[in-house]
MITI-610516 format. One record per residue (C-alpha): residue number from 1; residue in one letter; x, y, z. Coordinates in Angstrom, 2 decimals, padded with zeros to 5 digits, m for minus. Each point is the difference from the previous one (the first is absolute). Layout:
BEGIN
<site NUM, A, <X, Y, Z>>;
...
END
This chain:
BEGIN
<site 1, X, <000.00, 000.00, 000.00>>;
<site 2, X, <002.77, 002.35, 001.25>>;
<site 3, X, <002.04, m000.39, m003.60>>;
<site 4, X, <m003.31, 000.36, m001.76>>;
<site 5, X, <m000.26, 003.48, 002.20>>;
<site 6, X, <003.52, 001.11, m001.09>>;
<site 7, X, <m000.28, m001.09, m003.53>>;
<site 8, X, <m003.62, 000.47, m001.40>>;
<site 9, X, <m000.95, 003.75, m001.01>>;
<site 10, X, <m004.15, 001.05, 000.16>>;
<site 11, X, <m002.20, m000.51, m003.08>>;
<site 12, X, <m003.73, 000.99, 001.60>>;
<site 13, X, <m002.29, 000.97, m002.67>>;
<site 14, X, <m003.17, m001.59, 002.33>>;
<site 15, X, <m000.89, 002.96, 001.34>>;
<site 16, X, <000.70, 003.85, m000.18>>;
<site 17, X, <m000.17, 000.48, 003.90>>;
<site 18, X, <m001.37, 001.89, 002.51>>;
<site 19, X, <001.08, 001.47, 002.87>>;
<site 20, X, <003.15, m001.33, 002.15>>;
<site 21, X, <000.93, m000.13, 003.40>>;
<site 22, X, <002.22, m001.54, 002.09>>;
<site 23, X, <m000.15, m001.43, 003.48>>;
<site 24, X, <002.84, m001.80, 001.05>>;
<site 25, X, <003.85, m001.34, m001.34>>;
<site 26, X, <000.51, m003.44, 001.09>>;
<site 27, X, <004.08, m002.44, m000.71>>;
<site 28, X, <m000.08, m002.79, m001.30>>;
<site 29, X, <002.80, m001.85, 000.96>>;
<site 30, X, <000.01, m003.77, 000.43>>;
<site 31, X, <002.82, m000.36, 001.89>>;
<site 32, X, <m001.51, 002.37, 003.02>>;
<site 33, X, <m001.40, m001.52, 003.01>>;
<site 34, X, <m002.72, 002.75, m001.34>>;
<site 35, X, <m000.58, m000.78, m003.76>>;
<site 36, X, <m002.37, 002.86, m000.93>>;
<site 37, X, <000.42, 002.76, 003.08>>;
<site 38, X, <m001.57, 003.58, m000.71>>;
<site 39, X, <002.95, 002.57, m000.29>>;
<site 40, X, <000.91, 003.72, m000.31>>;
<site 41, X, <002.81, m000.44, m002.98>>;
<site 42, X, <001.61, m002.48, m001.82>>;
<site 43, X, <003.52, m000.84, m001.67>>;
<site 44, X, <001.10, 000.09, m003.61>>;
<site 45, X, <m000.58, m003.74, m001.33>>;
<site 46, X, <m002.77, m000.65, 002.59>>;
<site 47, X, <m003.84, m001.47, m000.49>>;
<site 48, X, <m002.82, 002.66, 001.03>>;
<site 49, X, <m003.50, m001.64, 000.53>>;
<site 50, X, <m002.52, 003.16, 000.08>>;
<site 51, X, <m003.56, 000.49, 000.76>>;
<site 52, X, <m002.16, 002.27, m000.54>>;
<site 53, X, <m002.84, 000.56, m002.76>>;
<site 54, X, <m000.51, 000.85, m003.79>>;
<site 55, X, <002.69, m001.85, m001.01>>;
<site 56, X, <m001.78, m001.87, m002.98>>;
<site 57, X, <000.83, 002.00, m003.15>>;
<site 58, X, <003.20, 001.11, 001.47>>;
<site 59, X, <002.94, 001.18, m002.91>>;
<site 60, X, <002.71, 001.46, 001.64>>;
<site 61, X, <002.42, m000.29, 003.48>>;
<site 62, X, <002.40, 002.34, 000.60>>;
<site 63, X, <002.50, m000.35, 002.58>>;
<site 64, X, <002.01, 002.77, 001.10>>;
<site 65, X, <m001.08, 001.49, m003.47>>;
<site 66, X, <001.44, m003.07, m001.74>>;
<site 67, X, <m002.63, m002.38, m001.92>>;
<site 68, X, <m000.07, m003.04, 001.53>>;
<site 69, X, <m001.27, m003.48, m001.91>>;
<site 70, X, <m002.50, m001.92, 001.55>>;
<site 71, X, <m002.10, m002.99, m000.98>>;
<site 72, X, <m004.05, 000.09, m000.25>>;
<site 73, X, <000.15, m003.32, 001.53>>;
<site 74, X, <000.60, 001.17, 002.89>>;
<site 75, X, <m002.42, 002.62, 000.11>>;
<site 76, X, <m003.60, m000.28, 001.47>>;
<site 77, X, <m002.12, 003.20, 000.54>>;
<site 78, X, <000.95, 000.29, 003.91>>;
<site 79, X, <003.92, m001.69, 000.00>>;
<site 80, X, <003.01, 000.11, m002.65>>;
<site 81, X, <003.46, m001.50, 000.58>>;
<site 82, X, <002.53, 001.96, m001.68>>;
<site 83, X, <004.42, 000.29, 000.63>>;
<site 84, X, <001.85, 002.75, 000.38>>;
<site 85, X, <002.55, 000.03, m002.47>>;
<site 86, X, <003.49, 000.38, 000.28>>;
<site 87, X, <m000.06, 002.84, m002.60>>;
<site 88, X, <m002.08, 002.26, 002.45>>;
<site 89, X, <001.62, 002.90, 001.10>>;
<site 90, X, <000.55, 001.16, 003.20>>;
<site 91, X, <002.38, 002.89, 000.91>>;
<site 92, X, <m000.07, 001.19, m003.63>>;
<site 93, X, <m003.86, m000.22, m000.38>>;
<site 94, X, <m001.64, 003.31, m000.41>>;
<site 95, X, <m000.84, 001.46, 003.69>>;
<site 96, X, <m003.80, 000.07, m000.79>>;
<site 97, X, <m000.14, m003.43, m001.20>>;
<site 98, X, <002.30, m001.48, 002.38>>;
<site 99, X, <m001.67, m002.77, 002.48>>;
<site 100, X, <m003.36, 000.07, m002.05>>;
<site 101, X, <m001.90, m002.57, m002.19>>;
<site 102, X, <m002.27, 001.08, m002.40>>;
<site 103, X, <m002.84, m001.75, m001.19>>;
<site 104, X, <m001.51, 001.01, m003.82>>;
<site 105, X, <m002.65, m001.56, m001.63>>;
<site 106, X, <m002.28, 001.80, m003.40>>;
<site 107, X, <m001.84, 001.84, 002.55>>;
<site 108, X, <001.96, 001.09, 003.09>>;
<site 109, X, <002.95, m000.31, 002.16>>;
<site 110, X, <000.79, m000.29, 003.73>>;
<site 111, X, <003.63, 000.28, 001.41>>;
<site 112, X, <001.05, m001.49, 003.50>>;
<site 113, X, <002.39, 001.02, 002.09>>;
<site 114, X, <002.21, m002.97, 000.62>>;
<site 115, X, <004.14, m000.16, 000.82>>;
<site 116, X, <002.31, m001.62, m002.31>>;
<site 117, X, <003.26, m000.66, 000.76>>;
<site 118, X, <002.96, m001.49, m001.38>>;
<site 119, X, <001.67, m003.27, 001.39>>;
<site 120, X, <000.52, m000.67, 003.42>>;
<site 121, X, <003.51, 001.83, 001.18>>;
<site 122, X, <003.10, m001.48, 000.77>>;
<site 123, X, <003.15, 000.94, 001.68>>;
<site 124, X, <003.48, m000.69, m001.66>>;
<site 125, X, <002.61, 001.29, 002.35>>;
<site 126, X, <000.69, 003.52, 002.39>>;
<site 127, X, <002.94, 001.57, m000.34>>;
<site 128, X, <000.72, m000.04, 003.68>>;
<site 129, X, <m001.75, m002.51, 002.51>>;
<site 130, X, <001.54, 001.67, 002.72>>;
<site 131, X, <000.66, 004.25, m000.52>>;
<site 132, X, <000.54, 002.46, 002.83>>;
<site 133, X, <m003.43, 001.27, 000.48>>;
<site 134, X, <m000.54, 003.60, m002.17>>;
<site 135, X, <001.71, m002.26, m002.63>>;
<site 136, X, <m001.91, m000.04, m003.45>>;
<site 137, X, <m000.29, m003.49, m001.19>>;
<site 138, X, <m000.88, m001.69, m003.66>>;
<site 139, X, <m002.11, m002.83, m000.14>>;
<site 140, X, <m000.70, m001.59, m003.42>>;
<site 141, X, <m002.45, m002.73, m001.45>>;
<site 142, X, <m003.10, 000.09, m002.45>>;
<site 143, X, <m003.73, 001.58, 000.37>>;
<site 144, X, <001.93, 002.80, 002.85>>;
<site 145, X, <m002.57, 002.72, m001.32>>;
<site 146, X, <m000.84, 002.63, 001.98>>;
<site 147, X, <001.04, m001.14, 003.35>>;
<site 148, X, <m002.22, 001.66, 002.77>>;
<site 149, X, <001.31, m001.98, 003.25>>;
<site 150, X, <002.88, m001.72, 001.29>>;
<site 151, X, <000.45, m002.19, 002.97>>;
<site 152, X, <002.87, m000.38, 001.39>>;
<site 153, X, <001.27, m002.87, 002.72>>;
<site 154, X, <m001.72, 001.19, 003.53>>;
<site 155, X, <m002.89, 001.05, m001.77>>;
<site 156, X, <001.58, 003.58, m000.82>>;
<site 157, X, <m002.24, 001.48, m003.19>>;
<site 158, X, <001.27, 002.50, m002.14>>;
<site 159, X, <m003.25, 002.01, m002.24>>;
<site 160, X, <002.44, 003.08, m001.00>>;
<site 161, X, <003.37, 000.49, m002.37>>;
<site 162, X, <m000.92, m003.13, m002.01>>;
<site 163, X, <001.50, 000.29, m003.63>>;
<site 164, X, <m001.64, m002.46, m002.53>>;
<site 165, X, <001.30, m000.68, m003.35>>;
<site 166, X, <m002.81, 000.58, m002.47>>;
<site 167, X, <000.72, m003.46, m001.54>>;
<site 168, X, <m000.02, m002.18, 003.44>>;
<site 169, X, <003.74, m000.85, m000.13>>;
<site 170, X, <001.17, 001.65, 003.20>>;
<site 171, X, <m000.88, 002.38, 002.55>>;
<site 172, X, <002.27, 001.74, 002.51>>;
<site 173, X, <m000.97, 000.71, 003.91>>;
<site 174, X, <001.15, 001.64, 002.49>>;
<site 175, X, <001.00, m002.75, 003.82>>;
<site 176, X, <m001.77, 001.11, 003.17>>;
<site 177, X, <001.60, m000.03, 003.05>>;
<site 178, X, <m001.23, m003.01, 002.40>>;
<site 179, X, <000.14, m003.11, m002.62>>;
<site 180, X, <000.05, m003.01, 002.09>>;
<site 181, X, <003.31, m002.01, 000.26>>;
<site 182, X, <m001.21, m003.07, m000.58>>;
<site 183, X, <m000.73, 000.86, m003.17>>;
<site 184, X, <m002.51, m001.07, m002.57>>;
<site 185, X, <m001.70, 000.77, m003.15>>;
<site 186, X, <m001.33, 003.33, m001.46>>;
<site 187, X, <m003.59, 000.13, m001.05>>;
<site 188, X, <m000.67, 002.52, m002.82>>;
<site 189, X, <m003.55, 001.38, m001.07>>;
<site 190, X, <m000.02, 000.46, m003.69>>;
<site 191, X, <m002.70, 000.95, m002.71>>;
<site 192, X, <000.00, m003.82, m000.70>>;
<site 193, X, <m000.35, m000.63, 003.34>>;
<site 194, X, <002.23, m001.37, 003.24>>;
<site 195, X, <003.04, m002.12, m000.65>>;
<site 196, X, <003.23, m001.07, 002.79>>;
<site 197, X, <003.10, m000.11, m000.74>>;
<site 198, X, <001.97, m003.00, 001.92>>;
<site 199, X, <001.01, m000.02, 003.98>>;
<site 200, X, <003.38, 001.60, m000.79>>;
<site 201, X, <m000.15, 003.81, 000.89>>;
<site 202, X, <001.61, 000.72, 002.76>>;
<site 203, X, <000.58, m003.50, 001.57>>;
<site 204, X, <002.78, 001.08, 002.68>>;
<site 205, X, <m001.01, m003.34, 002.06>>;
<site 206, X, <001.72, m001.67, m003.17>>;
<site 207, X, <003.47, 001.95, 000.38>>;
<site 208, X, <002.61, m002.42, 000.12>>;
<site 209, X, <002.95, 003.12, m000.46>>;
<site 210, X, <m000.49, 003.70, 000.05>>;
<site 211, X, <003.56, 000.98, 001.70>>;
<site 212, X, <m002.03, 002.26, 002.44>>;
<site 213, X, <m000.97, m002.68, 002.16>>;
<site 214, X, <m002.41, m002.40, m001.12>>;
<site 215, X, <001.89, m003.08, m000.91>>;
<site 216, X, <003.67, m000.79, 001.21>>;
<site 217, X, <003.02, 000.61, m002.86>>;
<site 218, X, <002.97, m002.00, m000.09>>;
<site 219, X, <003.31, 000.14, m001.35>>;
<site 220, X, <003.33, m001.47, 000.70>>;
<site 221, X, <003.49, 001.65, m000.42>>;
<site 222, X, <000.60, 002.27, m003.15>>;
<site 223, X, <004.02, m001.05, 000.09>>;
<site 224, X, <m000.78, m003.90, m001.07>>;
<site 225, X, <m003.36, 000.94, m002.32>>;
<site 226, X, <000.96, 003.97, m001.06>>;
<site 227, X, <m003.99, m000.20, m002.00>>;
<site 228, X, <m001.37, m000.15, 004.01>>;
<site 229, X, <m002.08, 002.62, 000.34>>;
<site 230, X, <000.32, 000.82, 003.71>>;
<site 231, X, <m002.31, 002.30, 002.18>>;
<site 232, X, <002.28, 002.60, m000.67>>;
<site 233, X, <m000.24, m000.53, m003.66>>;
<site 234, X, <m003.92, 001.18, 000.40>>;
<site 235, X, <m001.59, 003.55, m000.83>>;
<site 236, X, <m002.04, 002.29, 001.20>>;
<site 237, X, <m000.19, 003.07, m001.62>>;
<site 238, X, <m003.46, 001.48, m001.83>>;
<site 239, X, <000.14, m001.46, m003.38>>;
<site 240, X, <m002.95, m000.84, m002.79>>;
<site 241, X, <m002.03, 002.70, m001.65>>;
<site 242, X, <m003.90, m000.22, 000.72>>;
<site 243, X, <000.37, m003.38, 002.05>>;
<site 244, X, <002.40, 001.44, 002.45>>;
<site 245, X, <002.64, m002.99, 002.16>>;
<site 246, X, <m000.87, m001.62, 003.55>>;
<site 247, X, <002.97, 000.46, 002.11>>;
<site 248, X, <002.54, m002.17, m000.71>>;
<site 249, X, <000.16, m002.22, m003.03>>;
<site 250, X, <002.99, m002.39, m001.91>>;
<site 251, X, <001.99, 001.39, m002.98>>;
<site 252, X, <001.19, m003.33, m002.39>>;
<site 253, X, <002.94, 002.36, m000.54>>;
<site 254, X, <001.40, 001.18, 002.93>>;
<site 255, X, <001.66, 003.54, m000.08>>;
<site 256, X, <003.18, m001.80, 000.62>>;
<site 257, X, <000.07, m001.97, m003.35>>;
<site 258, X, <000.44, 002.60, m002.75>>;
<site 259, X, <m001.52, m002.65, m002.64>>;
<site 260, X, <m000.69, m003.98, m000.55>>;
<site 261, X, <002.22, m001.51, m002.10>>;
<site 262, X, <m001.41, m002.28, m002.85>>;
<site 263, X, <m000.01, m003.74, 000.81>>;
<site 264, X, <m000.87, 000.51, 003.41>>;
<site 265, X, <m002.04, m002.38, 001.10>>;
<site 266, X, <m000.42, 000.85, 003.71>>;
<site 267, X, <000.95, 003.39, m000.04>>;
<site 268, X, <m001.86, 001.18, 002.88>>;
<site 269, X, <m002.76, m001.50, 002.71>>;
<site 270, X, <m002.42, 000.74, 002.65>>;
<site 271, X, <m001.52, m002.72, 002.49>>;
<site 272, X, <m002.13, m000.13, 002.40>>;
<site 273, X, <001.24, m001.48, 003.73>>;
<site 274, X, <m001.67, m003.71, m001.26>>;
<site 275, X, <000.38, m002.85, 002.22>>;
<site 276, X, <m000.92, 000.50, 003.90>>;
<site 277, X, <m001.37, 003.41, m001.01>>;
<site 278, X, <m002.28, m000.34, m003.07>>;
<site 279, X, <m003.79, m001.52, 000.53>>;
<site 280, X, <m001.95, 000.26, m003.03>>;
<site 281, X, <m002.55, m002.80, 001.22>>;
<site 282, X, <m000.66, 001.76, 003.65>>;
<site 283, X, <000.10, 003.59, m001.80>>;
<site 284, X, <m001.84, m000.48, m003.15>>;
<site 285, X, <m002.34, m002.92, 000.09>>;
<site 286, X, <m002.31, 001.73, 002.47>>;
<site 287, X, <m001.35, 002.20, m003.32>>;
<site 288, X, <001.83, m002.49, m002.67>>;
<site 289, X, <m001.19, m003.97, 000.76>>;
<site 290, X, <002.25, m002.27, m000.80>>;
<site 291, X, <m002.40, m001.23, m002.22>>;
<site 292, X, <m000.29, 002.91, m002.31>>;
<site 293, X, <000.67, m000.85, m003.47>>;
<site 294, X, <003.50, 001.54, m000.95>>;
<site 295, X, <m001.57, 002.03, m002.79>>;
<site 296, X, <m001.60, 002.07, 002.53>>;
<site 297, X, <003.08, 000.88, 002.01>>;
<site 298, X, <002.65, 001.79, m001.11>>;
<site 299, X, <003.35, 002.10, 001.31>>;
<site 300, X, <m000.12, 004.16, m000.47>>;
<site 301, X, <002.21, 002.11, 000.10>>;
<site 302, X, <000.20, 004.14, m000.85>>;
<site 303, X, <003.22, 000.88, m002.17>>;
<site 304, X, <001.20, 003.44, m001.05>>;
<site 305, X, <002.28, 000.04, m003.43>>;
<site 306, X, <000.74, 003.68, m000.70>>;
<site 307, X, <002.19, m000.28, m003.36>>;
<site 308, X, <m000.65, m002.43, m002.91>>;
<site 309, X, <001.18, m003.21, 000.86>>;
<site 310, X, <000.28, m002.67, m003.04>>;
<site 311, X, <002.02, m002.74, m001.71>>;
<site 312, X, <001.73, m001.55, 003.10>>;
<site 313, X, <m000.86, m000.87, 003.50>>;
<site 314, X, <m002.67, m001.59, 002.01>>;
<site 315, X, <m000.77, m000.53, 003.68>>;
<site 316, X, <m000.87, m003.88, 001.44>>;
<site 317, X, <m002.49, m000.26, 002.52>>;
<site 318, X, <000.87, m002.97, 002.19>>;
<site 319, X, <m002.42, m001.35, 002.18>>;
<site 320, X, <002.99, m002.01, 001.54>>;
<site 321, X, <003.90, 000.30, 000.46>>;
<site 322, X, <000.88, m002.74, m002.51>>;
<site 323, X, <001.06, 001.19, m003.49>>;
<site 324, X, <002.46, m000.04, m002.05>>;
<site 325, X, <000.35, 003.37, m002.76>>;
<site 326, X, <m001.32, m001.02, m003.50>>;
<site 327, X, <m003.26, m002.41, 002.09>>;
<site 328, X, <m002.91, 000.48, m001.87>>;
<site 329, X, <m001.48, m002.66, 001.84>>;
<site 330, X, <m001.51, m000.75, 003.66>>;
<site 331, X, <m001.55, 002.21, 002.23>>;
<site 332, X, <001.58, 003.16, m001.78>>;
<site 333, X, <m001.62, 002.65, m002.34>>;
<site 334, X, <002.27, 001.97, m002.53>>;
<site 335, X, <m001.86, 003.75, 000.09>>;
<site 336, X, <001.24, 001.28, m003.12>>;
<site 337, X, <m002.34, 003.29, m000.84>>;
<site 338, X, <001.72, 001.24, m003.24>>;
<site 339, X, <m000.38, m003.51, m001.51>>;
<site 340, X, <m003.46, 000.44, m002.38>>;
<site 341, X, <m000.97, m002.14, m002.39>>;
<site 342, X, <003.96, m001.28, m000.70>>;
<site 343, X, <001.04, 003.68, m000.21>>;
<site 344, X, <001.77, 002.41, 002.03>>;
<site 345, X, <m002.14, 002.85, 000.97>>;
<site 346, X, <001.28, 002.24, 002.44>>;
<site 347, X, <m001.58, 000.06, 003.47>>;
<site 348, X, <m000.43, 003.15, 002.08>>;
<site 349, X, <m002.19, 001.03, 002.83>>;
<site 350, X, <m001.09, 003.79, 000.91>>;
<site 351, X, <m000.77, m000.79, 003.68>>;
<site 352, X, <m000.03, m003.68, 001.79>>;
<site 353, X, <m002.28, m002.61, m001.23>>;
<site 354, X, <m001.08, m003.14, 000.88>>;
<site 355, X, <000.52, m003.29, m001.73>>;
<site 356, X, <m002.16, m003.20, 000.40>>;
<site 357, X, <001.48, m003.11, m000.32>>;
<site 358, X, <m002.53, m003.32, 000.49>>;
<site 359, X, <002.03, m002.68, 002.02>>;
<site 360, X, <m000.85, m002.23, m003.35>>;
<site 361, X, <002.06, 001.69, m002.33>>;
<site 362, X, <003.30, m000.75, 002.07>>;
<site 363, X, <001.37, m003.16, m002.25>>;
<site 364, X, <000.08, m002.89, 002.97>>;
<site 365, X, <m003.77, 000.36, 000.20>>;
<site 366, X, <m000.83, 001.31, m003.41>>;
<site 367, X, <m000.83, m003.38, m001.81>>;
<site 368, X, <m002.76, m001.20, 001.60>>;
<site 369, X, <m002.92, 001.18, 002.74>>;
<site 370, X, <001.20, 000.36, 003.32>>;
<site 371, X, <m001.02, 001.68, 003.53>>;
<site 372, X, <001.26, 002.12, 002.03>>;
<site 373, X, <001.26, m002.79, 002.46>>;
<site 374, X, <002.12, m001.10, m002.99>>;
<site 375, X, <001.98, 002.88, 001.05>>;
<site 376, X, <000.05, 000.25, 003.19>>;
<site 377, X, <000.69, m003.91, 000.44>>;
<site 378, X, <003.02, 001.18, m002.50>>;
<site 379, X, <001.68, 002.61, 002.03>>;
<site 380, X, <m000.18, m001.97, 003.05>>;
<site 381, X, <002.02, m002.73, m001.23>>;
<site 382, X, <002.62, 002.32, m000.88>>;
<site 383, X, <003.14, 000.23, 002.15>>;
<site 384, X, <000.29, 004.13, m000.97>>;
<site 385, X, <m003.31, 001.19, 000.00>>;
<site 386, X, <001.02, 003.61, m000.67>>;
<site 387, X, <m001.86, 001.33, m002.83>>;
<site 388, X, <001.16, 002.37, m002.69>>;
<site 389, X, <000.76, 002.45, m002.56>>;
<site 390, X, <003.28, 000.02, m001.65>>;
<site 391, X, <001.56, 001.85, m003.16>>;
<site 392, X, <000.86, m001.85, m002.63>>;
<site 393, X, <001.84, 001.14, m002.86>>;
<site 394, X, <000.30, m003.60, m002.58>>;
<site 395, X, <m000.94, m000.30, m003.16>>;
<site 396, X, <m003.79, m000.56, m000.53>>;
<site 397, X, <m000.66, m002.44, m002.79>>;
<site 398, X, <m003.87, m000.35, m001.24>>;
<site 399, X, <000.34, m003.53, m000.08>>;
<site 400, X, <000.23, 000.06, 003.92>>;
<site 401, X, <m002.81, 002.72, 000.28>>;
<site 402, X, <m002.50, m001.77, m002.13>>;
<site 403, X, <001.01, m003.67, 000.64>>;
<site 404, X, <000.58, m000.96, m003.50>>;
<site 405, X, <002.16, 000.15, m002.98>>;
<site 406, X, <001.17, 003.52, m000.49>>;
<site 407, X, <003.42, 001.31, m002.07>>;
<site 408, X, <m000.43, 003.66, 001.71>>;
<site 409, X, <001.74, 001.19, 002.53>>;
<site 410, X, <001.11, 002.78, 002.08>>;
<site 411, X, <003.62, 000.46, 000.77>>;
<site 412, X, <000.55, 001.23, 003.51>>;
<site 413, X, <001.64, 004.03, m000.24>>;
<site 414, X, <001.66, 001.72, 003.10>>;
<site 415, X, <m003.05, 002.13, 001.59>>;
<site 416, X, <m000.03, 003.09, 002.34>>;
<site 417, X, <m003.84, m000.56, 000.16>>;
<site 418, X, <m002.03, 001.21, 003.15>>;
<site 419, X, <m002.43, m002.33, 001.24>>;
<site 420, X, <m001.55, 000.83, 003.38>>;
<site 421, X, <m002.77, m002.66, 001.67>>;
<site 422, X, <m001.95, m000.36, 003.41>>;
<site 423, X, <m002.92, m001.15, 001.79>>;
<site 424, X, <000.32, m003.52, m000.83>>;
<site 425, X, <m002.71, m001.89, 000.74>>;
<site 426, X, <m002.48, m003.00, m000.40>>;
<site 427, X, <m003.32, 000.90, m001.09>>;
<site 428, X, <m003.56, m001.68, m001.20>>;
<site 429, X, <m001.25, 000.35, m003.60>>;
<site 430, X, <m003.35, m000.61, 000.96>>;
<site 431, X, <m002.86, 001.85, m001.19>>;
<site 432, X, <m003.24, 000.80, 001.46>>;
<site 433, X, <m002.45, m000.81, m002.74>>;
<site 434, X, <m002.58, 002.89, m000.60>>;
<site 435, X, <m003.62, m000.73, m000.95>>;
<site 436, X, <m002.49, 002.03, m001.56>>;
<site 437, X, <m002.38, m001.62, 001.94>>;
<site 438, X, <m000.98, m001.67, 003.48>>;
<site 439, X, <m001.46, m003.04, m000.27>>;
END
């Protein structure tokens, strides 16, 4: 019936008609708990049931000022089925036709005010998941148009300074002060209605290293590993542009090493204290069960990169103290930003921003469907349970990246790059799923 709706256009020479009018909207969707439930709007691509009267003898439907195609079969004098098609326009339909339908047969017409809206919202990314607050932050996605409200963790709603892109892209937002800690999701009010973005903003219960305190850093002597990066080897000055530094954070090149020569494989590294001190299951499963699937877990960090950086270099997040340079295997993920698409496009932030990582893209877990105990149970069994971030400066080869044949390559150069990170942490990828309507 439903492809017979989309596909069929109106041939009613029966009648001429008489007068029209219209009662009620009603979705029809089969795979609700309520198949046919009386609404105020309905999506692009979605089956309208509508009551009313006069309907025999009716010609034309416009929705949103578009014609719309309907089928005479599904027409009697009081109810017609018709869908909203994915041609309608919405932002760009004309202001005085936008939300109607009008009904035309010989005779007369009616038009109802009814709300159309695009497809249901979703969120992307955000720039930051956890700014100073006063910090203007980016989040990105699909259907973002004209954001009214945002929630965010603690219940804290911002209604004002909301900048929408006209196409639903992105929209940028202002942080409160008074976000809860614990973190969790943002929950945005658009013209297509509500969507959540997942548990990650501003999880500090999920810091497992910010060098100011949360989380314990270790490091052994600089004399028999010179690429240590020591306590003092941390900075603190004001640096980023927009998304502003918290406190103290690691640079991957110390001030003390004027450049990183090429072929370096372990050029620099930063751990956390690890065994005796580190206790991911009594920190994080609390808000993370053991049993989440690893997909919906993943490590974040913020970085800051305030030249170009391209060609050569990468950092290795370890989530043990057991590698060897070159691994592109085990519990290790090779973060290489200005690899896209097998070219070399420099990377360069204006102010810190955080990267997402899920747990399931680092390579010992990455071939099959595993939990979150997978890694737990993994660092556990490890004799150095540090984890970390080191610099490494090796030749990247796409055969490695990808995991299959591959002739290209990127020779490893000496670099003077500057890359700054902090806040590392363990969040959830979970999202709250929004409905349009309680059951």
């Amino acid at each position: 019936m439903f492809f017979s709706v989309l596909f069929t256009s109106c041939d009613n020479n029966d009648s001429q008609g008489g007068n029209i009018t219209i009662t009620k909207v009603f979705l029809e969707d089969v795979n609700s708990t309520v198949p046919d439930r009386e609404v105020s709007f309905a999506r692009l691509g979605q089956t309208i049931r509508i009551e009313g009267s006069g309907f025999t003898g009716l010609k034309r439907v416009y929705i949103n000022g578009y014609s719309t195609y309907f089928n005479i079969v599904f027409v009697s004098d009081n109810s017609m089925l018709i869908n909203v098609s994915a041609d309608t326009p919405i932002l760009e339909a004309d202001p005085a036709v936008r939300n109607t339908i009008r009904f035309a047969n010989d005779n007369s017409e009616t038009t109802f005010k009814f709300e159309i809206r695009s497809g249901k919202p979703a969120i992307t990314n955000v720039s930051n998941t956890m700014p100073n607050a006063g910090e203007t932050i980016t989040v990105t996605g699909t259907g973002l148009t004209e954001v009214s409200k945002v929630v965010f963790p603690g219940n804290i709603e911002v209604t004002t300074g909301i900048t929408s892109d006209e196409d639903g892209e992105f929209f940028t937002v202002a942080v409160p002060n008074g976000i809860s800690d614990n973190g969790g999701s943002l929950f945005v009010q658009t013209s297509n209605g509500g969507v959540y973005s997942p548990a990650y903003f501003n999880c500090k219960r999920g810091i497992i290293l910010d060098f100011d305190g949360r989380g314990t850093q270790g490091s052994w002597s600089t004399d028999t590993t010179p690429g240590m990066i020591a306590p003092a080897d941390l900075e603190s000055a004001p640096i980023g542009v927009n998304n502003i530094s918290h406190g103290k954070y690691v640079p991957h090149r110390p001030s003390r090493l004027a450049s990183i020569a090429a072929a370096t494989g372990r050029a620099t590294e930063t751990w956390t204290a690890g065994t005796g001190t580190d206790n991911w299951r009594t920190q994080l499963t609390p808000f993370i069960p053991a049993n989440t699937p690893l997909d919906k877990v993943a490590f974040q960090f913020d970085i800051y990169v305030p030249d170009a950086w391209k060609d050569s270099g990468y950092l290795k997040i370890c989530t043990i103290n057991n590698f060897n340079a070159g691994t592109w295997s085990g519990g290790v993920y090779n973060y290489i930003p200005w690899l896209v698409d097998g070219k070399s496009v420099a990377f360069q932030t204006t102010g810190w921003t955080t990267i997402t990582i899920p747990l399931n893209k680092f390579y010992q877990w990455s071939k099959e469907s595993f939990t979150f105990e997978a890694v737990l149970a993994y660092r556990e069994a490890a004799t150095y349970q540090n984890f970390g971030i080191w610099f490494e400066n090796a030749d990247v080869k796409m055969k490695d990246v990808l995991g299959t044949e591959s002739e290209v390559e990127f020779p490893s150069k000496a670099t003077s790059v500057k890359v700054y990170t902090d806040n590392w942490r363990i969040v959830s990828l979970d999202t709250p799923v929004y409905n349009d309507f309680a059951n």
